[in-house]
N, CA, C and O atoms as a DFTB+ gen file, in Angstrom:
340 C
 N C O
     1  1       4.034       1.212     -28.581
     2  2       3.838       0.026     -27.778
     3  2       5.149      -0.363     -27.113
     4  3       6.207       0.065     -27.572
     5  1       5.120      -1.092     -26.137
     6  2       5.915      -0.997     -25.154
     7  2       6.978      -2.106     -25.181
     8  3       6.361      -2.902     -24.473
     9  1       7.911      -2.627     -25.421
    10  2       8.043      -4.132     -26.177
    11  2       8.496      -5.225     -24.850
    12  3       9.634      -5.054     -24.412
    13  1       7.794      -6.138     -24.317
    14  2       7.541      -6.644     -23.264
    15  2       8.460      -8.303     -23.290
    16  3       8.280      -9.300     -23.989
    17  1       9.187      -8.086     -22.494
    18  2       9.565      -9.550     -22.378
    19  2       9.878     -10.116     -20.993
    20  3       9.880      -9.353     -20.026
    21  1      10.212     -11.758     -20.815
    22  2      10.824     -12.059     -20.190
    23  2      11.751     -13.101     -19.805
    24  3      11.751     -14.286     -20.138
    25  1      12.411     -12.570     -19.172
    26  2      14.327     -12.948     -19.119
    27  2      14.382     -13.770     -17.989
    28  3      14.237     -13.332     -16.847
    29  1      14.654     -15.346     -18.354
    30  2      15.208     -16.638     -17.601
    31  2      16.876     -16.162     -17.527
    32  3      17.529     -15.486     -18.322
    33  1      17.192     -16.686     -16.479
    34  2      18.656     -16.816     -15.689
    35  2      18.577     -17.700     -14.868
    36  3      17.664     -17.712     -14.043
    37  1      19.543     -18.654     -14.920
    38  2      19.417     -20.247     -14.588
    39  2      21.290     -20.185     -14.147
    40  3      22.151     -19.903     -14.981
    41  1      21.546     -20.476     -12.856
    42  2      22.631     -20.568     -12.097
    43  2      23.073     -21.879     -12.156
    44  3      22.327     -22.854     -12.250
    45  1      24.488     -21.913     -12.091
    46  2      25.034     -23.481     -11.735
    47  2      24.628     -24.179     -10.549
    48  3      25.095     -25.313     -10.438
    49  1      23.753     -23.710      -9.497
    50  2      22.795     -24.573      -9.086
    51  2      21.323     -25.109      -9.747
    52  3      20.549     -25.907      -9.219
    53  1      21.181     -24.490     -10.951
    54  2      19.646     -24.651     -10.997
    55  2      18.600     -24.100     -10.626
    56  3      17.450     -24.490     -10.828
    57  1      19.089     -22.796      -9.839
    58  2      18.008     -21.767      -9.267
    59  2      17.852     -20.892     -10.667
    60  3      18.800     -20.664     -11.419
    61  1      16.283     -20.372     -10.919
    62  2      16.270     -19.663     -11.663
    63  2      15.588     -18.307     -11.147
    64  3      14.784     -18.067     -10.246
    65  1      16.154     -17.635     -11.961
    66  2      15.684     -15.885     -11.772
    67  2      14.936     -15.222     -13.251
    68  3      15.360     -15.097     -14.400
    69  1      13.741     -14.911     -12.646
    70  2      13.047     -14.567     -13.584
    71  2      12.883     -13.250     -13.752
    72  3      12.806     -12.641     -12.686
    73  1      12.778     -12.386     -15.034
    74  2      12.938     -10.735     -14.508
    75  2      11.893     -10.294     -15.983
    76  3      12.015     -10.300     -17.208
    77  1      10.841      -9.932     -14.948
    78  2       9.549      -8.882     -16.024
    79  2       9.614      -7.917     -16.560
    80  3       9.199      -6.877     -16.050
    81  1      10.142      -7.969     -17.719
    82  2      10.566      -6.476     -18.413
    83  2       9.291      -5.998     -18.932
    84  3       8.640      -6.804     -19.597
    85  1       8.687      -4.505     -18.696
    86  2       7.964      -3.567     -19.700
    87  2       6.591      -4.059     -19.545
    88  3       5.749      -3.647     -20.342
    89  1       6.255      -4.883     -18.628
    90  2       4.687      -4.819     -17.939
    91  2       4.996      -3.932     -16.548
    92  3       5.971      -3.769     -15.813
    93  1       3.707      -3.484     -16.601
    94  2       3.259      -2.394     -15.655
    95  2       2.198      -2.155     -14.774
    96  3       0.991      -1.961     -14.923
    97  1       3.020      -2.225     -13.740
    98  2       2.061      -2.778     -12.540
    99  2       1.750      -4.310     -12.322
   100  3       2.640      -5.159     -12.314
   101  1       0.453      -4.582     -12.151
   102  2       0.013      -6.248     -11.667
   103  2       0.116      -7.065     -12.641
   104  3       0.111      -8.292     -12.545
   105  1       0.255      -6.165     -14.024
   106  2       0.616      -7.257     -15.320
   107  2       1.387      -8.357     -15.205
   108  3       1.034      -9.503     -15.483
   109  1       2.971      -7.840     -14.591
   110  2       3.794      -8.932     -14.668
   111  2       3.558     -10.163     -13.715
   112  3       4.276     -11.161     -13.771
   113  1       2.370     -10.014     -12.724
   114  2       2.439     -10.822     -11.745
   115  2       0.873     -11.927     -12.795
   116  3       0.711     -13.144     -12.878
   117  1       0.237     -11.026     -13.253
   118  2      -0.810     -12.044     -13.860
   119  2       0.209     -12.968     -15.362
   120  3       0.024     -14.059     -15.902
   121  1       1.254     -11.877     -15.586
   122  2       2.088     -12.907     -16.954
   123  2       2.534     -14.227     -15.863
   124  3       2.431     -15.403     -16.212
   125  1       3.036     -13.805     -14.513
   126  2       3.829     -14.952     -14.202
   127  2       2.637     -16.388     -14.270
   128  3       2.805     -17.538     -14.678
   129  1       1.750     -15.882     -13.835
   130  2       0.325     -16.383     -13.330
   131  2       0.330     -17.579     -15.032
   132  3       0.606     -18.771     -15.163
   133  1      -0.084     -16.582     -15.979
   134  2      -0.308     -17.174     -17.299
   135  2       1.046     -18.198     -17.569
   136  3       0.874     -19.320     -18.045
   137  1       2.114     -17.796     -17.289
   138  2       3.300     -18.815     -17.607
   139  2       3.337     -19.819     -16.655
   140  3       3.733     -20.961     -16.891
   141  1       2.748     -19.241     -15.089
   142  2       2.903     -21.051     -14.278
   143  2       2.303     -21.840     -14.667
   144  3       2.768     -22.957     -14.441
   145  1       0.923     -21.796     -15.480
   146  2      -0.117     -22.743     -15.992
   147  2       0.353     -23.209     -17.090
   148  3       0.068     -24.400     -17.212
   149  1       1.083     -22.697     -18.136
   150  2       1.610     -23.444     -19.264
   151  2       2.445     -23.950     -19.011
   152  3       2.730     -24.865     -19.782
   153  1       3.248     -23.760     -17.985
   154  2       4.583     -24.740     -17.542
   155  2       3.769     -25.539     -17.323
   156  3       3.674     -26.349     -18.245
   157  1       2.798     -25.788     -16.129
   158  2       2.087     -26.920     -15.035
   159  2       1.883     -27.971     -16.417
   160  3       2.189     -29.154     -16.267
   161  1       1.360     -27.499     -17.754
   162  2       0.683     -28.607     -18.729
   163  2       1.497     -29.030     -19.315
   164  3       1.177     -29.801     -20.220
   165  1       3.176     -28.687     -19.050
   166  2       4.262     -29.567     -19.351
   167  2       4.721     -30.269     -18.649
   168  3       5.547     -31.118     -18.986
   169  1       4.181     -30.044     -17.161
   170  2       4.578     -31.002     -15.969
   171  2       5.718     -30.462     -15.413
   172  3       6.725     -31.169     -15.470
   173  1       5.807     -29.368     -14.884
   174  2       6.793     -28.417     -14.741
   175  2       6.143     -27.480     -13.697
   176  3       5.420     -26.528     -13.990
   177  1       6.379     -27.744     -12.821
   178  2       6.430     -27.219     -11.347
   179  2       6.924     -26.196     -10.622
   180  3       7.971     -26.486     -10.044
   181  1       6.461     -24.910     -10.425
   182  2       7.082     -23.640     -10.643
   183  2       6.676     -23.203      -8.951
   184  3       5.541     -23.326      -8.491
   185  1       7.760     -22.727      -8.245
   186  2       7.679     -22.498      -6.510
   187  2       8.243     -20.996      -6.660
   188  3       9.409     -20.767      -6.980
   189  1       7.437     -20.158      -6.434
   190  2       8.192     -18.881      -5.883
   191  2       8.688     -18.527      -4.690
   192  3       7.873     -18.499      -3.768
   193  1      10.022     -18.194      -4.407
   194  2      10.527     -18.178      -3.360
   195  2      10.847     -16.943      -2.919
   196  3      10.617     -16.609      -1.757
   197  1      11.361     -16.211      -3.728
   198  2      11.175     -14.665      -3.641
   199  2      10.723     -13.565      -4.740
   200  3      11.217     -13.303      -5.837
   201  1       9.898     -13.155      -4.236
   202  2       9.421     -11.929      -5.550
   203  2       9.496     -10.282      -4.644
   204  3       9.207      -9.888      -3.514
   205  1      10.021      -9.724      -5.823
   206  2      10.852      -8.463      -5.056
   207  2      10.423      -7.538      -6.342
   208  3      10.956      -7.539      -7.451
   209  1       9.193      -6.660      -5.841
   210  2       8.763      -6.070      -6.472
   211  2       9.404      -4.777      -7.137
   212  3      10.591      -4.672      -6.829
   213  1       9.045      -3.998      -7.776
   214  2       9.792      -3.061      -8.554
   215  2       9.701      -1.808      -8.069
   216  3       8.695      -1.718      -7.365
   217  1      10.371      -0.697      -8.141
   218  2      10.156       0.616      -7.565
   219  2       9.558       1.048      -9.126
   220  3       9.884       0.818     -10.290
   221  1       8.377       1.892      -8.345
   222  2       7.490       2.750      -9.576
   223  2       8.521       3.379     -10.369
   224  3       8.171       3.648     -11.519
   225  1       9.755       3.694     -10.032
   226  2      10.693       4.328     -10.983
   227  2      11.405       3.204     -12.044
   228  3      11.525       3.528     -13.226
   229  1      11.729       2.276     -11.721
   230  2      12.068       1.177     -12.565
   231  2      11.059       0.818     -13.393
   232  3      11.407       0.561     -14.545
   233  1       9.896       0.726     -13.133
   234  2       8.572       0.222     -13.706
   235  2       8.422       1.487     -15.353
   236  3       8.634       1.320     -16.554
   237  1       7.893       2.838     -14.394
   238  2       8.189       3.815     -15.280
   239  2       9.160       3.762     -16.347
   240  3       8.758       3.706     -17.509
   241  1      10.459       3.775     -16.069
   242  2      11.649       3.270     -17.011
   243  2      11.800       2.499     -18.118
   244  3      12.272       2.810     -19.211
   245  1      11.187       1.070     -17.593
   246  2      10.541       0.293     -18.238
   247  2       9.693       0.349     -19.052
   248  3       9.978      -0.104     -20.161
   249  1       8.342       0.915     -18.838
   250  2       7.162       0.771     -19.578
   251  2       7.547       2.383     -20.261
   252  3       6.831       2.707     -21.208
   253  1       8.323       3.104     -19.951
   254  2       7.819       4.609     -20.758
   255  2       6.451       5.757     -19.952
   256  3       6.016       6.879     -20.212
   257  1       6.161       4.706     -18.902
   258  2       4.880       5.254     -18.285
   259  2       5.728       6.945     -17.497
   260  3       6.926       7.102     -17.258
   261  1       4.546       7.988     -17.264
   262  2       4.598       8.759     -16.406
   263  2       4.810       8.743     -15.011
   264  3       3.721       8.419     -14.538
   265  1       5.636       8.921     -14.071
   266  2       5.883       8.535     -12.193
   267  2       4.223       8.239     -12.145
   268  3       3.628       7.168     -12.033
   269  1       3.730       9.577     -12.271
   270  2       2.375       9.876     -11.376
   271  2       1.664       8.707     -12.059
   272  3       1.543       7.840     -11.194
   273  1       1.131       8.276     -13.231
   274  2       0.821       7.478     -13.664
   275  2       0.855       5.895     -13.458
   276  3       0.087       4.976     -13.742
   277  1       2.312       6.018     -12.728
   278  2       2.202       4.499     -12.926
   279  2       2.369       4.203     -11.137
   280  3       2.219       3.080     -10.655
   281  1       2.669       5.311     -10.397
   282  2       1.575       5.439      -8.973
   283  2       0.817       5.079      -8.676
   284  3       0.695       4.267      -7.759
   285  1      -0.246       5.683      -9.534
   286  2      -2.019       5.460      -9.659
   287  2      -2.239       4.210      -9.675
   288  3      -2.747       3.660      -8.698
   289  1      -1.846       3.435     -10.950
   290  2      -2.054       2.504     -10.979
   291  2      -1.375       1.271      -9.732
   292  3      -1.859       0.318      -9.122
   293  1      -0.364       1.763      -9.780
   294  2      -0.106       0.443      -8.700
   295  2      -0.878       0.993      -7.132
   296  3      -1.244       0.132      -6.332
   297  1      -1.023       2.147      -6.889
   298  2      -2.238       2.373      -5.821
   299  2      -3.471       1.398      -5.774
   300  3      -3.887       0.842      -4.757
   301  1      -4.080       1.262      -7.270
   302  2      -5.065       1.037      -7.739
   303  2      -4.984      -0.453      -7.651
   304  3      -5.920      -0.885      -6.979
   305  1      -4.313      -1.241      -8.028
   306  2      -3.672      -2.570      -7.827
   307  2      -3.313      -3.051      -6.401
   308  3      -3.480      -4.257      -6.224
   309  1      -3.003      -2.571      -5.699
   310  2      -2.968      -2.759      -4.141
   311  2      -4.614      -2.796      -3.598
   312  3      -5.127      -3.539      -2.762
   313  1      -5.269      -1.603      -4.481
   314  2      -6.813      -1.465      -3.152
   315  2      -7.420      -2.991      -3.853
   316  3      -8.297      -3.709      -3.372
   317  1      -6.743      -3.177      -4.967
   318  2      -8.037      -4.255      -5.618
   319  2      -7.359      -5.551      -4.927
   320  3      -8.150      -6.495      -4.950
   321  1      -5.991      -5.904      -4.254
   322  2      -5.909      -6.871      -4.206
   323  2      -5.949      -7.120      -2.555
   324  3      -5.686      -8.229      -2.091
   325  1      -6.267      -6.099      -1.803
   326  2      -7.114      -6.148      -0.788
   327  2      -5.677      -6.423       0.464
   328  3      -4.508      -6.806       0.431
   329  1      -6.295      -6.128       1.085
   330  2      -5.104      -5.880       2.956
   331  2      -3.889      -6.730       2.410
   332  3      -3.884      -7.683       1.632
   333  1      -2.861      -6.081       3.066
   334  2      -1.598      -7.148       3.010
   335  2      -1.570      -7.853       4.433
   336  3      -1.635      -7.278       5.520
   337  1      -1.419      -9.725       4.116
   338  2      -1.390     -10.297       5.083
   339  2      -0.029     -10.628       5.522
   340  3       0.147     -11.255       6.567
């Protein structure tokens, strides 16, 4: 199993940087999903300003996954989340 976390970094302005370790593919975007809603029920207000997705090789790296494998899947994750606008 893959051991999954994620890493707050908080600047002397107060900007924070969030970084999805060891989910793979659309996971980390549905974890962010699951963590904006538990913030929201603390009253904690979460704005994404930039999200800068991962190269399948970092991802791979990460998760232990196969290139071709974790290709597929993010192929597979793009057709499901339909045209880029």
């Amino acid at each position: 199993m893959v051991n999954r976390r994620v890493e707050f970094r908080v600047n002397n302005r107060g900007e924070v940087r969030t970084d999805f370790i060891g989910f793979a593919g659309p996971e980390c975007y549905e974890e962010a999903d699951r963590l904006r809603r538990l913030l929201a029920t603390l009253g904690v207000t979460v704005e994404d300003r930039e999200v800068v997705p991962k190269t399948e090789a970092q991802m791979a790296l990460e998760t232990g996954a196969d290139l071709d494998e974790e290709a597929e899947r993010t192929k597979k994750a793009k057709s499901k989340a339909g045209p880029e606008r």
